[in-house]
PDB file with one MODEL, atoms N, CA, C and O in Angstrom:
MODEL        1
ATOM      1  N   UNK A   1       6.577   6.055   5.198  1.00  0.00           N
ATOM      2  CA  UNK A   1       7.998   5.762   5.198  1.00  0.00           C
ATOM      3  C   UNK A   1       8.685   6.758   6.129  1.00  0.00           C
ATOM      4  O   UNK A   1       8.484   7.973   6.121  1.00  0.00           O
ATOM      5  N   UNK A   2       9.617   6.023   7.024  1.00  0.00           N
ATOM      6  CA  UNK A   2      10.180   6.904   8.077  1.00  0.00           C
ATOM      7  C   UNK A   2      11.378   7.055   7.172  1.00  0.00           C
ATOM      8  O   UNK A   2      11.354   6.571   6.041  1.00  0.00           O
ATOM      9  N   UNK A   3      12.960   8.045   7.867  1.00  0.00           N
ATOM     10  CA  UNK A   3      14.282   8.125   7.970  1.00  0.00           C
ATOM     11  C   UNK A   3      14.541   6.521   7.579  1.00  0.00           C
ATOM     12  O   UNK A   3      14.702   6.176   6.408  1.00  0.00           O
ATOM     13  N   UNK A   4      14.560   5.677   8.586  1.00  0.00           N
ATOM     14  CA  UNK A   4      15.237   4.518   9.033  1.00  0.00           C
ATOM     15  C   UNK A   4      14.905   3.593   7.208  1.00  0.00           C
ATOM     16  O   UNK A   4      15.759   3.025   6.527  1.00  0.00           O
ATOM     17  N   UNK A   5      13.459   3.753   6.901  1.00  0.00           N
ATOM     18  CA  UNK A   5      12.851   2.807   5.589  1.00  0.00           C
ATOM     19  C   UNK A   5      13.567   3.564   4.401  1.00  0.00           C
ATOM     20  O   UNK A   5      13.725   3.006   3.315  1.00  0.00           O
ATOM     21  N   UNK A   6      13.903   4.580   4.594  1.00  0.00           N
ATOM     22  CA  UNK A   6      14.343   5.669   3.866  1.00  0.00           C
ATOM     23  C   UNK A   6      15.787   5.102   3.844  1.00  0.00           C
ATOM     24  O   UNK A   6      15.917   4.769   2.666  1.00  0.00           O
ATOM     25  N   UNK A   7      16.658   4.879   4.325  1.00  0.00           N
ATOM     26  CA  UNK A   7      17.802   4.775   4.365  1.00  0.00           C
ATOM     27  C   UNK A   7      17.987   3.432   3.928  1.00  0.00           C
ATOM     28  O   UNK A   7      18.716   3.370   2.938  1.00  0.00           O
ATOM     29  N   UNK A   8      17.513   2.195   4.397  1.00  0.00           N
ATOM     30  CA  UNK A   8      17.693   1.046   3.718  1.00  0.00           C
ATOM     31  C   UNK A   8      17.383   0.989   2.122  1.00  0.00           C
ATOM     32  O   UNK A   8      17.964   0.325   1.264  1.00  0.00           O
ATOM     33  N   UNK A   9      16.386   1.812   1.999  1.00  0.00           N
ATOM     34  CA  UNK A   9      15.867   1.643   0.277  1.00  0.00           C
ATOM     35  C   UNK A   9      16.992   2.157  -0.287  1.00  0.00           C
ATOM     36  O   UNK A   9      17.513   1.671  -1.291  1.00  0.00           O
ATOM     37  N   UNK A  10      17.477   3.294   0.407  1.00  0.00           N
ATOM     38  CA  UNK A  10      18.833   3.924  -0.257  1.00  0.00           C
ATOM     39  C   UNK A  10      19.759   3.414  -0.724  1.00  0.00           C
ATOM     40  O   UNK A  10      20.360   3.691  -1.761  1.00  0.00           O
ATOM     41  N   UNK A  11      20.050   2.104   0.517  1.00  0.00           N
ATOM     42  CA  UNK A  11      21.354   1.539   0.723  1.00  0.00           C
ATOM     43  C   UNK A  11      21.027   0.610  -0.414  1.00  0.00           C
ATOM     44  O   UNK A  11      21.765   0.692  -1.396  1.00  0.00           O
ATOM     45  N   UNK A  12      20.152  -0.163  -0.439  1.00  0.00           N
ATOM     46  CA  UNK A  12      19.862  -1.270  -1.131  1.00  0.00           C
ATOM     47  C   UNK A  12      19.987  -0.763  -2.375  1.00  0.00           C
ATOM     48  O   UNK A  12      20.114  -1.690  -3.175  1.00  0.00           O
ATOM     49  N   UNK A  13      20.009   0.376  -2.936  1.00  0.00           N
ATOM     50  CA  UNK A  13      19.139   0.639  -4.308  1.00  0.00           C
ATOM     51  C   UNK A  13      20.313   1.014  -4.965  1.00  0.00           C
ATOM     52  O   UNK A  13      20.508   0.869  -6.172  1.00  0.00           O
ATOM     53  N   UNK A  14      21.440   1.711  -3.801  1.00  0.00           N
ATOM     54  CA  UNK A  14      23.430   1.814  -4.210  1.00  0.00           C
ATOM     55  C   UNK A  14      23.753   0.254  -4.769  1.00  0.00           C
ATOM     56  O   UNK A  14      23.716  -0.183  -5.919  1.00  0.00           O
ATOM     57  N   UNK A  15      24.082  -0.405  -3.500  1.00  0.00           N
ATOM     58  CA  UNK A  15      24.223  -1.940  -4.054  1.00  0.00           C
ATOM     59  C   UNK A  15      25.599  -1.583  -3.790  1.00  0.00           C
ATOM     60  O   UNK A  15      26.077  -0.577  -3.265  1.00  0.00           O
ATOM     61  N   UNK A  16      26.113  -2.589  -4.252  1.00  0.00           N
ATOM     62  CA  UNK A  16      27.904  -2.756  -3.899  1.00  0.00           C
ATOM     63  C   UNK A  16      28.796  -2.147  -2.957  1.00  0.00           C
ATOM     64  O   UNK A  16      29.728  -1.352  -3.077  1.00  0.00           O
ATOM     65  N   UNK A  17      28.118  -2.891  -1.723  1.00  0.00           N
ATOM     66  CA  UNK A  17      28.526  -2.983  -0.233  1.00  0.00           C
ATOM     67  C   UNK A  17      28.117  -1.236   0.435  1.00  0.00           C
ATOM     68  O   UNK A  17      28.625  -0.892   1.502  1.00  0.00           O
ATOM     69  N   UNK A  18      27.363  -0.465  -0.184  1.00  0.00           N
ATOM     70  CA  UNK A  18      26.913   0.844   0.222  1.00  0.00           C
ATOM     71  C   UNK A  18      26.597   0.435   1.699  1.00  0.00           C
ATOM     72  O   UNK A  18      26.052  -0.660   1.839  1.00  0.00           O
ATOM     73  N   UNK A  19      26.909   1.284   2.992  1.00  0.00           N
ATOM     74  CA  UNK A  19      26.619   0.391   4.163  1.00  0.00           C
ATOM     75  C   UNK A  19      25.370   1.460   4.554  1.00  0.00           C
ATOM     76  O   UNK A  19      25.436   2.606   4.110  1.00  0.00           O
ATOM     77  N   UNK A  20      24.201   1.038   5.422  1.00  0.00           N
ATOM     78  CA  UNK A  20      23.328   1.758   5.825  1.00  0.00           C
ATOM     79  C   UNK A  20      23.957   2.923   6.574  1.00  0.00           C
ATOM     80  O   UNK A  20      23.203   3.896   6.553  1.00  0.00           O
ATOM     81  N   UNK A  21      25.062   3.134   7.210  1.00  0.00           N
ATOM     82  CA  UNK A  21      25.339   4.530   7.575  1.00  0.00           C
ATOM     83  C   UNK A  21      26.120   5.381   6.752  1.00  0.00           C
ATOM     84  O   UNK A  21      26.261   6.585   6.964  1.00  0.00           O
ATOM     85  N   UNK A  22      26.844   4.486   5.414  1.00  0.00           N
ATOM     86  CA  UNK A  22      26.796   5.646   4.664  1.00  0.00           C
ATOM     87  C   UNK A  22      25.459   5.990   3.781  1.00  0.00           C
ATOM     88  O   UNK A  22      25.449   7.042   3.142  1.00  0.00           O
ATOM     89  N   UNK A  23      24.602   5.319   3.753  1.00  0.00           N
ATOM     90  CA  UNK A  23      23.092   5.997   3.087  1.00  0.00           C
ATOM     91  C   UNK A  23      22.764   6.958   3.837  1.00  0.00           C
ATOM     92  O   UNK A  23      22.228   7.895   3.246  1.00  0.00           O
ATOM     93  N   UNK A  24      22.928   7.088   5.226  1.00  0.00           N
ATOM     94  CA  UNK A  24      22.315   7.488   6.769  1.00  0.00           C
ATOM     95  C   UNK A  24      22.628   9.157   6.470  1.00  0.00           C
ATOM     96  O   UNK A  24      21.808  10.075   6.449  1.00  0.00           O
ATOM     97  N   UNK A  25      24.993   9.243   6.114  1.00  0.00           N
ATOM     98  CA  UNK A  25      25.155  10.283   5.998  1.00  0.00           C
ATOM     99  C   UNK A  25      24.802  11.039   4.485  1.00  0.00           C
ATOM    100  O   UNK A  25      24.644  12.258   4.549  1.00  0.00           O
ATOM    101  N   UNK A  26      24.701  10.545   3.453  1.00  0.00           N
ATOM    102  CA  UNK A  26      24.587  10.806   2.428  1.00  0.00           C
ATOM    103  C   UNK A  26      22.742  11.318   2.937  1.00  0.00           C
ATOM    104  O   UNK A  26      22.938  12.485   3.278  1.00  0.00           O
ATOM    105  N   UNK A  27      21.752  11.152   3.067  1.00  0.00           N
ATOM    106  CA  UNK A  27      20.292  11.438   3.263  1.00  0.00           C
ATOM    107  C   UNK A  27      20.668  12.923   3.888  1.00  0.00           C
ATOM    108  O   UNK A  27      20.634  13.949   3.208  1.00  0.00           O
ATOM    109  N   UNK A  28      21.009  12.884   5.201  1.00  0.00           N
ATOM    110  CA  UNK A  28      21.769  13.728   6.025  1.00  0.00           C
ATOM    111  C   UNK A  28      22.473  15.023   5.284  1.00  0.00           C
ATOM    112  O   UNK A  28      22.106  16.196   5.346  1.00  0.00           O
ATOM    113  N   UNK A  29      23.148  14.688   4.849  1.00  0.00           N
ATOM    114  CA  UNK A  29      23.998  15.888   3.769  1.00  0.00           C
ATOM    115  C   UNK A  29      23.185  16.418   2.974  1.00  0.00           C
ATOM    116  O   UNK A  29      23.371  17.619   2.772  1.00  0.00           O
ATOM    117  N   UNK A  30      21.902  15.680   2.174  1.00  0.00           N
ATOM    118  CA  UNK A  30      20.877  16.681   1.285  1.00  0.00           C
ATOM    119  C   UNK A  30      20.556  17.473   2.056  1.00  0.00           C
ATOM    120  O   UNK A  30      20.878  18.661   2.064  1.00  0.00           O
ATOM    121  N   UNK A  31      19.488  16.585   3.230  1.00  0.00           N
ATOM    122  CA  UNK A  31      18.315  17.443   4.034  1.00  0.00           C
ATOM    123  C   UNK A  31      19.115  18.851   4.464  1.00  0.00           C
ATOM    124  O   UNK A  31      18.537  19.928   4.609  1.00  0.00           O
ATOM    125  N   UNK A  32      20.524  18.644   4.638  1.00  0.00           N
ATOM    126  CA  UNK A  32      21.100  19.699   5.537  1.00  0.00           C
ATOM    127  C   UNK A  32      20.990  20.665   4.412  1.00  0.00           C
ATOM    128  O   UNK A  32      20.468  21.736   4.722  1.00  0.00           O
ATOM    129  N   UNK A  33      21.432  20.500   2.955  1.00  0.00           N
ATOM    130  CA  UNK A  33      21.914  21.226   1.704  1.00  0.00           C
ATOM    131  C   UNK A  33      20.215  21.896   2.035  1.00  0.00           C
ATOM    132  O   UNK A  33      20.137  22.922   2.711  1.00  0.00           O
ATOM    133  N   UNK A  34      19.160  21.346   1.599  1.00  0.00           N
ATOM    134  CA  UNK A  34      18.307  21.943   1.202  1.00  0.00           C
ATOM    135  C   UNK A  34      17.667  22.887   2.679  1.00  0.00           C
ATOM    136  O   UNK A  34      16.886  23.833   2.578  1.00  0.00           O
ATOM    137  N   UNK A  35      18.082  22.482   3.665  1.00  0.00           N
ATOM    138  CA  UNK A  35      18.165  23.622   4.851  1.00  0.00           C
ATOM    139  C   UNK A  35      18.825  24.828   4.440  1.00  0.00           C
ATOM    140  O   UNK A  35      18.407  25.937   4.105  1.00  0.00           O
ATOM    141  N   UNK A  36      19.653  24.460   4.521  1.00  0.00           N
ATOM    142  CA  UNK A  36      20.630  26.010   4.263  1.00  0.00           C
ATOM    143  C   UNK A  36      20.528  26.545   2.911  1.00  0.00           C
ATOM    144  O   UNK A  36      21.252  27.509   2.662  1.00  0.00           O
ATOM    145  N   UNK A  37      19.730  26.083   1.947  1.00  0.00           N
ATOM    146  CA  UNK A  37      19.179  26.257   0.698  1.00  0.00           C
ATOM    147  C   UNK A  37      18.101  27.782   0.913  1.00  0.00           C
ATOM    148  O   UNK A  37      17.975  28.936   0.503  1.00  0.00           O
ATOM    149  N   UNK A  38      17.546  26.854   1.789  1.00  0.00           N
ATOM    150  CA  UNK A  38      15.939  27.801   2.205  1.00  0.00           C
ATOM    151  C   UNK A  38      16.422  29.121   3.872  1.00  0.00           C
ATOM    152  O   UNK A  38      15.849  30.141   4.254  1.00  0.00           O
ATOM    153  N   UNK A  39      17.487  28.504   4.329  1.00  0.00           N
ATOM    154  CA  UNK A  39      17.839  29.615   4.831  1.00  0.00           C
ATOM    155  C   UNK A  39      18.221  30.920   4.394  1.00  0.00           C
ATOM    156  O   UNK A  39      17.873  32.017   4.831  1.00  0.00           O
ATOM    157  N   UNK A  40      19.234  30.530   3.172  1.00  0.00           N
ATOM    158  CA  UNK A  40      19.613  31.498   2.675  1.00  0.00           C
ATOM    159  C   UNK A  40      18.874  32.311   1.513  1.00  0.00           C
ATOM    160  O   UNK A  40      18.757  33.536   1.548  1.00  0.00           O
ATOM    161  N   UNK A  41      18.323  31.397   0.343  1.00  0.00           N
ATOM    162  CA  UNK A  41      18.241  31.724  -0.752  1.00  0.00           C
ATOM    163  C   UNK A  41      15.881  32.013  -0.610  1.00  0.00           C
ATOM    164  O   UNK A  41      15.153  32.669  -1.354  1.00  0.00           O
ATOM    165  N   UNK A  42      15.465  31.047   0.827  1.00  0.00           N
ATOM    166  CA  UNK A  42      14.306  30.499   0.661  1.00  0.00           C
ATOM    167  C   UNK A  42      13.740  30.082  -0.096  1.00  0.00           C
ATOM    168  O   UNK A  42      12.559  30.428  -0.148  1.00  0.00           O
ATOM    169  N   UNK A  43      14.142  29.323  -0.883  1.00  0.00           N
ATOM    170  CA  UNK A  43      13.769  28.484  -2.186  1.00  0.00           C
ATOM    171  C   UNK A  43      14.653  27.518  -2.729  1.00  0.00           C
ATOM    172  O   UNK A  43      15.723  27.993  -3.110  1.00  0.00           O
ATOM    173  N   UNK A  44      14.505  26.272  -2.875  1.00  0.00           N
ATOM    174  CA  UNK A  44      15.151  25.392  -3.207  1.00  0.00           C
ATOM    175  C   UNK A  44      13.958  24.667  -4.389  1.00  0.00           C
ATOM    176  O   UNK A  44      12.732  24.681  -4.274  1.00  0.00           O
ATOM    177  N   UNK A  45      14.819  24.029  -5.565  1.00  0.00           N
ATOM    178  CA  UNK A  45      14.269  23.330  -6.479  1.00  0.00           C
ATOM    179  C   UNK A  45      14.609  22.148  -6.739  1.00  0.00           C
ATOM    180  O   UNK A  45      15.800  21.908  -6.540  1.00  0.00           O
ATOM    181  N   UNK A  46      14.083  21.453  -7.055  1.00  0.00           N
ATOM    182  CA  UNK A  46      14.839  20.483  -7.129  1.00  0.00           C
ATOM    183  C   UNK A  46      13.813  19.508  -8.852  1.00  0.00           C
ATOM    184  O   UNK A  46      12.779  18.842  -8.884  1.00  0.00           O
ATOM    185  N   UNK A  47      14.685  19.883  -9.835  1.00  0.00           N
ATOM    186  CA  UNK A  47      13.399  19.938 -11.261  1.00  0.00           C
ATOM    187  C   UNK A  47      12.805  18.320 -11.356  1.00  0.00           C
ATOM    188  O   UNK A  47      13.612  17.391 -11.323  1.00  0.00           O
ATOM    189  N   UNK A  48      12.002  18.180 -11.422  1.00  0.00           N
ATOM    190  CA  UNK A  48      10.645  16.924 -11.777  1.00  0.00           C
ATOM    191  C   UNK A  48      10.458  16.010 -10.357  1.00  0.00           C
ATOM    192  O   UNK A  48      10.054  14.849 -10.413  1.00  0.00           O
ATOM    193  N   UNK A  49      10.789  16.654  -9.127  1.00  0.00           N
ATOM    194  CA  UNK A  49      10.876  16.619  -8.023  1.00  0.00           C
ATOM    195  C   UNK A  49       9.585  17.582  -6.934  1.00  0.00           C
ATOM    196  O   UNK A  49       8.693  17.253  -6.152  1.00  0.00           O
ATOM    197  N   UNK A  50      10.232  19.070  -7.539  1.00  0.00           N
ATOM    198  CA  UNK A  50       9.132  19.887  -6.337  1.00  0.00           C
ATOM    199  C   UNK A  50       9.987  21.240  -5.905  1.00  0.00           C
ATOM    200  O   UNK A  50      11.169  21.253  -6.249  1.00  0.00           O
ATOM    201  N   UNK A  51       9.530  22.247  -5.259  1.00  0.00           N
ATOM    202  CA  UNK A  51       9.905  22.859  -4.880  1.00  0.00           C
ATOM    203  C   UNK A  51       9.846  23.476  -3.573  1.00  0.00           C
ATOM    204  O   UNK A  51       8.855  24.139  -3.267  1.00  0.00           O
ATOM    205  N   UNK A  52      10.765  23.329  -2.813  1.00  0.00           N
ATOM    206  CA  UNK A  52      10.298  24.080  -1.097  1.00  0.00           C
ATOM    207  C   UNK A  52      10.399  25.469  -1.139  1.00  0.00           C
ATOM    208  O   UNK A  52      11.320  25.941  -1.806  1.00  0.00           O
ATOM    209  N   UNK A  53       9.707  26.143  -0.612  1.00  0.00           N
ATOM    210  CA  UNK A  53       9.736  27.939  -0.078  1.00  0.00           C
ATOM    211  C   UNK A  53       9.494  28.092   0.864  1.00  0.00           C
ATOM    212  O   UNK A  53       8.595  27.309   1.175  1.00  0.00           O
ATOM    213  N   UNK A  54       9.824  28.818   1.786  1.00  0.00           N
ATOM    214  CA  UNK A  54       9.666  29.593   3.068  1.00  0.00           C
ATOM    215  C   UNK A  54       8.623  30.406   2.638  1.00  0.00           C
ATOM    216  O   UNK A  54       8.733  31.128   1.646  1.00  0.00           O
ATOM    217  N   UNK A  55       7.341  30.316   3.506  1.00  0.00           N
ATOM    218  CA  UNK A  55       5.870  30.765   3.514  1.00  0.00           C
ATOM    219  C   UNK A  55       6.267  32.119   4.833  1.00  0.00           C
ATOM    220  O   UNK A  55       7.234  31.946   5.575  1.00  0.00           O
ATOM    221  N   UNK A  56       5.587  33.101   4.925  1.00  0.00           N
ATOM    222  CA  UNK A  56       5.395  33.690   5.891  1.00  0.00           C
ATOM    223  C   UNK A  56       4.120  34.183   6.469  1.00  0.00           C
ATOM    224  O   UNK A  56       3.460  35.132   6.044  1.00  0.00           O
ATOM    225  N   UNK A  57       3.794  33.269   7.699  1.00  0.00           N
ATOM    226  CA  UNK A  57       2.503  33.815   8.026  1.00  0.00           C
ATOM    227  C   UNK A  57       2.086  35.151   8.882  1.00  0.00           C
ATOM    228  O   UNK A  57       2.695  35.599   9.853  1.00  0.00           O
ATOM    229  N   UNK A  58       1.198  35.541   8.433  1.00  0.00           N
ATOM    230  CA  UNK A  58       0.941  36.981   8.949  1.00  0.00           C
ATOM    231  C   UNK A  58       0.350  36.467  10.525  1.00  0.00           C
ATOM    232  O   UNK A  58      -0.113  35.327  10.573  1.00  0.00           O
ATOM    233  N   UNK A  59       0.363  37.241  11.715  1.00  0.00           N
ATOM    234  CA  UNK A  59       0.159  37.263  12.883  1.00  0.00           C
ATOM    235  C   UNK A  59      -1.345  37.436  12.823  1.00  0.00           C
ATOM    236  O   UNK A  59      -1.777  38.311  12.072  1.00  0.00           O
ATOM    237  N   UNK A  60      -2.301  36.605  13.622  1.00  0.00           N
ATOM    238  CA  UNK A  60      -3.699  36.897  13.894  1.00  0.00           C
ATOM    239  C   UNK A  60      -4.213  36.458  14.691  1.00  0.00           C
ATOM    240  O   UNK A  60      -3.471  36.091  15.601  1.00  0.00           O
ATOM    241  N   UNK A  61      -5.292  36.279  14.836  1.00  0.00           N
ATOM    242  CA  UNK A  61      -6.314  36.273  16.305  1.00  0.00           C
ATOM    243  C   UNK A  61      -6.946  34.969  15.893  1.00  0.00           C
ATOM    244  O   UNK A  61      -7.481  34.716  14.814  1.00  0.00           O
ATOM    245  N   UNK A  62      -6.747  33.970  17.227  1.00  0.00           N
ATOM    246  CA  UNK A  62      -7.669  32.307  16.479  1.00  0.00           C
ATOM    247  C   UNK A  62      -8.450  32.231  18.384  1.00  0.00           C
ATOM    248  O   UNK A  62      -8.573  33.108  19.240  1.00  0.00           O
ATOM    249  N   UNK A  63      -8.741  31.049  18.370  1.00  0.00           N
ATOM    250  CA  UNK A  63      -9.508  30.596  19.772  1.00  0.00           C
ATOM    251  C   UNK A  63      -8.652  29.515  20.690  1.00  0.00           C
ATOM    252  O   UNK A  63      -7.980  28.605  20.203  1.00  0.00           O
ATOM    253  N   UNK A  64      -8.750  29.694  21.651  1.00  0.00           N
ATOM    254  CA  UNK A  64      -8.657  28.395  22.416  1.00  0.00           C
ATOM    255  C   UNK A  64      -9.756  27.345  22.754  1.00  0.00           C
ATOM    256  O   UNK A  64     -10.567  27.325  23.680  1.00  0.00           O
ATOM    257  N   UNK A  65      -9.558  26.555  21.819  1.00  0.00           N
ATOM    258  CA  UNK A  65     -10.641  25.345  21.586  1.00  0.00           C
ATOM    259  C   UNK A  65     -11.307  24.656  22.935  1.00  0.00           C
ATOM    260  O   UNK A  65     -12.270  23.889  22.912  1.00  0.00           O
ATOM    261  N   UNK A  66     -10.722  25.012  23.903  1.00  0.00           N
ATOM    262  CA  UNK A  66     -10.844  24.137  25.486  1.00  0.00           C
ATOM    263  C   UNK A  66     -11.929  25.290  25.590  1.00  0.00           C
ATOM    264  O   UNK A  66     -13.112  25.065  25.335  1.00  0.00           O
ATOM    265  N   UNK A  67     -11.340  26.866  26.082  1.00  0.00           N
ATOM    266  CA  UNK A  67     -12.179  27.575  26.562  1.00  0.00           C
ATOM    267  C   UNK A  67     -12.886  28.483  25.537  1.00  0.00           C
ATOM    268  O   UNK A  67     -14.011  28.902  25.806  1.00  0.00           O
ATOM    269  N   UNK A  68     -12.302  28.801  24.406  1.00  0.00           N
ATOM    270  CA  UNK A  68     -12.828  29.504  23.336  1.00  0.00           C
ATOM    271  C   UNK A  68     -12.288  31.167  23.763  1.00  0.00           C
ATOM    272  O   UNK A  68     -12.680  32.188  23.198  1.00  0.00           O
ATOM    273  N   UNK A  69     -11.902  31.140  24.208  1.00  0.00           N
ATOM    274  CA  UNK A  69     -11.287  32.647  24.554  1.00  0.00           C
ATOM    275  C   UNK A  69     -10.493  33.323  23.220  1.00  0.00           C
ATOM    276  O   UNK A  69     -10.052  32.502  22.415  1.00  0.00           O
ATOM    277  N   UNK A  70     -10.362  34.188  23.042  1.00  0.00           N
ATOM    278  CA  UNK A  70      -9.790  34.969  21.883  1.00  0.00           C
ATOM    279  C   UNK A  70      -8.092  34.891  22.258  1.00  0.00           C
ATOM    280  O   UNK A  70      -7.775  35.477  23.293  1.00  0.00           O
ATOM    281  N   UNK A  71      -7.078  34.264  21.547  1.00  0.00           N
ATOM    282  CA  UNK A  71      -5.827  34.398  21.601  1.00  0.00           C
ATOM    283  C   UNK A  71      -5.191  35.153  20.530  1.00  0.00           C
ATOM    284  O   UNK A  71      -5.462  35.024  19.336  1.00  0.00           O
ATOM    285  N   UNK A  72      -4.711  35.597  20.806  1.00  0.00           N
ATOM    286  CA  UNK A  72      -3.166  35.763  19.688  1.00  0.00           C
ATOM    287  C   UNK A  72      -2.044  35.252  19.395  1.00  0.00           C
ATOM    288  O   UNK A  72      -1.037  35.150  20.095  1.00  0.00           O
ATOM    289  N   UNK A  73      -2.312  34.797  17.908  1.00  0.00           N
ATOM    290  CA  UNK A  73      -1.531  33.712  16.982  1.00  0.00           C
ATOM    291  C   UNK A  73      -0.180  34.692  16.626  1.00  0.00           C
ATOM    292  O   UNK A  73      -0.464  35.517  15.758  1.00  0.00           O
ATOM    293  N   UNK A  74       1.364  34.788  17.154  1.00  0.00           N
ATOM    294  CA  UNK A  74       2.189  35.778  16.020  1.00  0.00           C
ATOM    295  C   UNK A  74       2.530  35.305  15.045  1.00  0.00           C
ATOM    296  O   UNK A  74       2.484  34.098  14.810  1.00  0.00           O
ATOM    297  N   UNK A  75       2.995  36.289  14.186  1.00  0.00           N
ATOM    298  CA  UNK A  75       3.724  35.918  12.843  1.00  0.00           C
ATOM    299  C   UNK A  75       4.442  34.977  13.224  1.00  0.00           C
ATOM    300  O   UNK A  75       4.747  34.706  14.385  1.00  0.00           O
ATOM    301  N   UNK A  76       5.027  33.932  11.361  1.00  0.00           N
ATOM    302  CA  UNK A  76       5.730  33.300  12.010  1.00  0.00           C
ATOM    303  C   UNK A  76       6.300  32.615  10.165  1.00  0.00           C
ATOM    304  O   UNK A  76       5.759  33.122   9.182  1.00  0.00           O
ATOM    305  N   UNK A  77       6.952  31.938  10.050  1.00  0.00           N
ATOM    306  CA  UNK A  77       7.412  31.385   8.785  1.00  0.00           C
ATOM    307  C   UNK A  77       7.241  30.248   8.822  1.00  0.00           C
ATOM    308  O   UNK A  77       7.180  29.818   9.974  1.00  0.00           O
ATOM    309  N   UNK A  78       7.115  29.438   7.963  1.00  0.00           N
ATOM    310  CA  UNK A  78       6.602  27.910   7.676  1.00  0.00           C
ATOM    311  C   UNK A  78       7.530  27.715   6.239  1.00  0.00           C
ATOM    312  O   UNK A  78       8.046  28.572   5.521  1.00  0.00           O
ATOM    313  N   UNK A  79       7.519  26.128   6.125  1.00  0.00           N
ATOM    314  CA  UNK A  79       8.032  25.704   4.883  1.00  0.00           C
ATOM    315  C   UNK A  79       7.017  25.410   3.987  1.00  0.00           C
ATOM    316  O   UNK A  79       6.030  24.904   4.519  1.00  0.00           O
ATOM    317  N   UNK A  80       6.948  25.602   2.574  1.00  0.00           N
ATOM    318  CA  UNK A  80       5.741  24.501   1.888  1.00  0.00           C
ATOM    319  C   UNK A  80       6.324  24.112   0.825  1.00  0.00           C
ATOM    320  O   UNK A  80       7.342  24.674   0.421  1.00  0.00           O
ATOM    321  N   UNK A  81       5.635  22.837   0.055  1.00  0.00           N
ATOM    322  CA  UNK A  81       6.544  22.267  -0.544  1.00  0.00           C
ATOM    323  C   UNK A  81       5.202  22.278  -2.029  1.00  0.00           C
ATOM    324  O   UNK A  81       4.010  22.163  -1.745  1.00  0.00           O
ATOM    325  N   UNK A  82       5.560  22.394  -3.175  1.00  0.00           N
ATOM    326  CA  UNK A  82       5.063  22.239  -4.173  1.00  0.00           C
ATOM    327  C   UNK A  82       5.676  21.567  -5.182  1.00  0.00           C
ATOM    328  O   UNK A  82       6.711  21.904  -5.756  1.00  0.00           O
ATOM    329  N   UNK A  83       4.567  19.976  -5.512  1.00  0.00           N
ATOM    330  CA  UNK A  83       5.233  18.653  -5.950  1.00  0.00           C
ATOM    331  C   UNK A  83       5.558  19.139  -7.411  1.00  0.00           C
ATOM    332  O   UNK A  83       4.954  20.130  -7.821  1.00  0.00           O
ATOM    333  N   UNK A  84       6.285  18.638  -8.058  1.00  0.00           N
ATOM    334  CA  UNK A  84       6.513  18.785  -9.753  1.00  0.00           C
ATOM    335  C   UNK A  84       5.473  17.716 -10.449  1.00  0.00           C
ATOM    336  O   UNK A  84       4.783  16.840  -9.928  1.00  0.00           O
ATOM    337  N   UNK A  85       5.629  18.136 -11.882  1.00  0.00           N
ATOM    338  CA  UNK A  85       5.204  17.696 -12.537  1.00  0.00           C
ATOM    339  C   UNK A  85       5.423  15.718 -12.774  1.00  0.00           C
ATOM    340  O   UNK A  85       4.543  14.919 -13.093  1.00  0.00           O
ATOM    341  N   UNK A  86       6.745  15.466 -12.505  1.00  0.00           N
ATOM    342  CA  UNK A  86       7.114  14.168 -12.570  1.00  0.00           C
ATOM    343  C   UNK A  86       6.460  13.286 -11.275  1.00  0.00           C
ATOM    344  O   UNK A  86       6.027  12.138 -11.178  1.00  0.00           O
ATOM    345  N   UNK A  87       6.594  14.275 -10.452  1.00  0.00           N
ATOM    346  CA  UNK A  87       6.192  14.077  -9.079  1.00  0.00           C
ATOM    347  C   UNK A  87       4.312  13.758  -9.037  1.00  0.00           C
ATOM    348  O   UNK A  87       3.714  12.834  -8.485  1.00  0.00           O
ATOM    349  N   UNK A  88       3.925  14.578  -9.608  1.00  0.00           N
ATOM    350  CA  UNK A  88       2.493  14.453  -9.532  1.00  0.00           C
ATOM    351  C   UNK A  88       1.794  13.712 -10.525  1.00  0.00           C
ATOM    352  O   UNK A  88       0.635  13.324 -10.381  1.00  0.00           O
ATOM    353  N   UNK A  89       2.654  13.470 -11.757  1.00  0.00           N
ATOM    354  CA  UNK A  89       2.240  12.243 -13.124  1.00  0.00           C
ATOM    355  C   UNK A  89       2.141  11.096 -11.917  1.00  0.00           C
ATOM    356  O   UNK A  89       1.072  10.603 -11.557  1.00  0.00           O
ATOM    357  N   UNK A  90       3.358  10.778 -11.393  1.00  0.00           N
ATOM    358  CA  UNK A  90       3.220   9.439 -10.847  1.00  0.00           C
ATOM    359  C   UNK A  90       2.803   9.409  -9.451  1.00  0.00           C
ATOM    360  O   UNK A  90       3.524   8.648  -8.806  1.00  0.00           O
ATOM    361  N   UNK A  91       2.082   9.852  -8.901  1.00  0.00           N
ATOM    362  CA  UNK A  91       1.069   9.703  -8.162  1.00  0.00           C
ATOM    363  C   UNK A  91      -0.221   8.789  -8.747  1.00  0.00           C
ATOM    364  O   UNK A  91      -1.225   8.623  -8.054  1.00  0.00           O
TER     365      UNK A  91
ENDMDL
END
């Protein structure tokens, strides 16, 4: 499921004339919330849903797969997301 499948299920699932670009901005306004969630706080929850954190990876030494030469990987931060319990029953 892309944005676009994402937004119709939205719209459809409001019902009473909800138009696909207000699903569009409403999607829009979370993703942004839970940005600036993890900017600030790095952790956002969201309960029987999941939780995102800002990971930080330590800087290290990997290969270049073409030539195999020794590079250096730097530090760097990543997001990860850990599903909830409601989330992972219904899987």
């Amino acid at each position: 499921m892309n944005r676009a499948d994402l937004v119709e299920v939205v719209a459809r699932s409001i019902g009473n004339g909800c138009s696909k670009a207000a699903a569009d901005r409403a999607i829009g306004a979370v993703l942004a919330a839970i940005q600036r969630g993890l900017r600030k706080q790095s952790k956002v929850t969201l309960v029987g849903f999941g939780t995102f954190t800002v990971k930080r990876r330590k800087a290290r030494e990997g290969r270049n797969p073409r030539t195999g030469a020794a590079i250096r990987i730097p530090a760097s931060k990543t997001v990860s997301f850990r599903p909830g319990l409601d989330l992972r029953g219904s899987l």
